[in-house]
N, C-alpha and C positions, 0 to 999 in steps of 0.2 A: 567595094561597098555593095550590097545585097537590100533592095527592094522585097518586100514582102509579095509574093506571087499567090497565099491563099492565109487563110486564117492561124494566126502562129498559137502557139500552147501556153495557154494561163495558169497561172495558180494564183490563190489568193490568203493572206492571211488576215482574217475577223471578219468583221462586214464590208460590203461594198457599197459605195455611194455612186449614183449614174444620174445624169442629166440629160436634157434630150434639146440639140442644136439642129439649126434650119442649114442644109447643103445648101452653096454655090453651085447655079446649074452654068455658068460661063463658057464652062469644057462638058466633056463628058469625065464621070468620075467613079472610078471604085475605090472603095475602103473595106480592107478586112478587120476581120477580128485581132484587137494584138495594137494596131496600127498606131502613130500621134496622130491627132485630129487640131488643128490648128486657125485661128482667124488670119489670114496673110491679106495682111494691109495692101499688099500690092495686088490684090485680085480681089476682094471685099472687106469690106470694112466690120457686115455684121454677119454673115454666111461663114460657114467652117469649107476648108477642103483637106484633099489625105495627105500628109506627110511624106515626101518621097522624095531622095537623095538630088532630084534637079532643084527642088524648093531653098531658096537662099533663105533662110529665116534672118531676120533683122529686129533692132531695138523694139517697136514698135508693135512685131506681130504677138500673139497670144496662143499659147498652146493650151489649148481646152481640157483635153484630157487625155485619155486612152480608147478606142474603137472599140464600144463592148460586141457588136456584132458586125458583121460582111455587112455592106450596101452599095448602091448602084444607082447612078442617077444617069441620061442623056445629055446631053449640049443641049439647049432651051426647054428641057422641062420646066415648067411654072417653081419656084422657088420655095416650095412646101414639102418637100419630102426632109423628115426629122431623122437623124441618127444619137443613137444611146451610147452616151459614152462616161468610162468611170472616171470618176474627180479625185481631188481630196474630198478626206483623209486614207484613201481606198488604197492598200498597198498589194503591190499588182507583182507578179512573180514573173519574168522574165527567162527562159533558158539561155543559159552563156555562164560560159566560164571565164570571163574574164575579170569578174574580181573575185576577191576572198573578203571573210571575215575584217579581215585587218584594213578595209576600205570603208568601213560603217562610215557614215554621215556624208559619204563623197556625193556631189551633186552629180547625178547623171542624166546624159542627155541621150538621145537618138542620133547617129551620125547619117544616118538613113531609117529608111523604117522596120529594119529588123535587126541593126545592130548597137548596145547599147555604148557609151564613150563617156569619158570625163572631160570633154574636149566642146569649150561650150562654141568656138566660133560659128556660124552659120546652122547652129543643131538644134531641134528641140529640146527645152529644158523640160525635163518630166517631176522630178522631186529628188529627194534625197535616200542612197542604198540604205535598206533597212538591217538585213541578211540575208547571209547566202547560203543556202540546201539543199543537195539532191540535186546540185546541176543548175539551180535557179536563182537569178538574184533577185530580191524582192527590193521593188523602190515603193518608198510613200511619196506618191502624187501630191504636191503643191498646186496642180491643176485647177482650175483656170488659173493662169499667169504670164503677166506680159516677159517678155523673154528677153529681159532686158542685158545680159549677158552677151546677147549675138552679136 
């Protein structure tokens, strides 16, 4: 499994929808572009943190969206720094070849933060594959969504 280590490559098809959530300063944190952005019940309840293959996702937590940009927070920063992240209906293009065409509607998740999985146990659910292009699978984000799956 592969952690995102900088900003991964987007495409998008139509318009994009983005919202803007308050980081958890509990730890210290970065999030890239690319990234899931998630509420984990088990570290706060109303604060986002970054999606990353040691995070157990369970019933309860909620995967917000997608990392529209990098950010960076310290361990006890005051709880005010906001990150933009795309929602639904936003359908966000992913590099990976691991589905085709004949996979349309499959629910895909994150198995970490740079790789995508049909495989819901412990994963962010992101939305359902749209198409696949050029290398890229396009999912539409059902973002915000309790991930109830895990």
């Amino acid at each position: 499994m592969t952690d995102l280590t900088a900003d991964a490559p987007l495409r998008f098809k139509g318009e994009t929808k983005t919202e803007k959530f308050t980081i958890d300063t509990t730890a210290s944190r970065t999030f890239y572009k690319g990234q899931p952005v998630l509420i984990d019940q088990n570290v706060d309840a109303t604060n986002v943190v970054q999606y990353v293959d040691a995070v157990i996702v369970v019933a309860a937590d909620v995967c917000v969206g997608i990392a529209a940009e990098g950010k960076s927070v310290v361990i006890g920063d005051a709880e005010t720094t906001e990150i933009e992240v795309y929602v639904a209906p936003t359908i966000v293009g992913f590099k990976s070849a691991l589905f085709a065409n004949t996979n349309l509607g499959t629910v895909l998740y994150k198995s970490d933060s740079d790789v995508l999985s049909a495989t819901s146990t412990a994963n962010a659910q992101l939305g359902t594959l749209f198409k696949v292009e050029d290398g890229y699978c396009y999912v539409k984000l059902t973002a915000p969504q309790v991930c109830a799956a895990a």
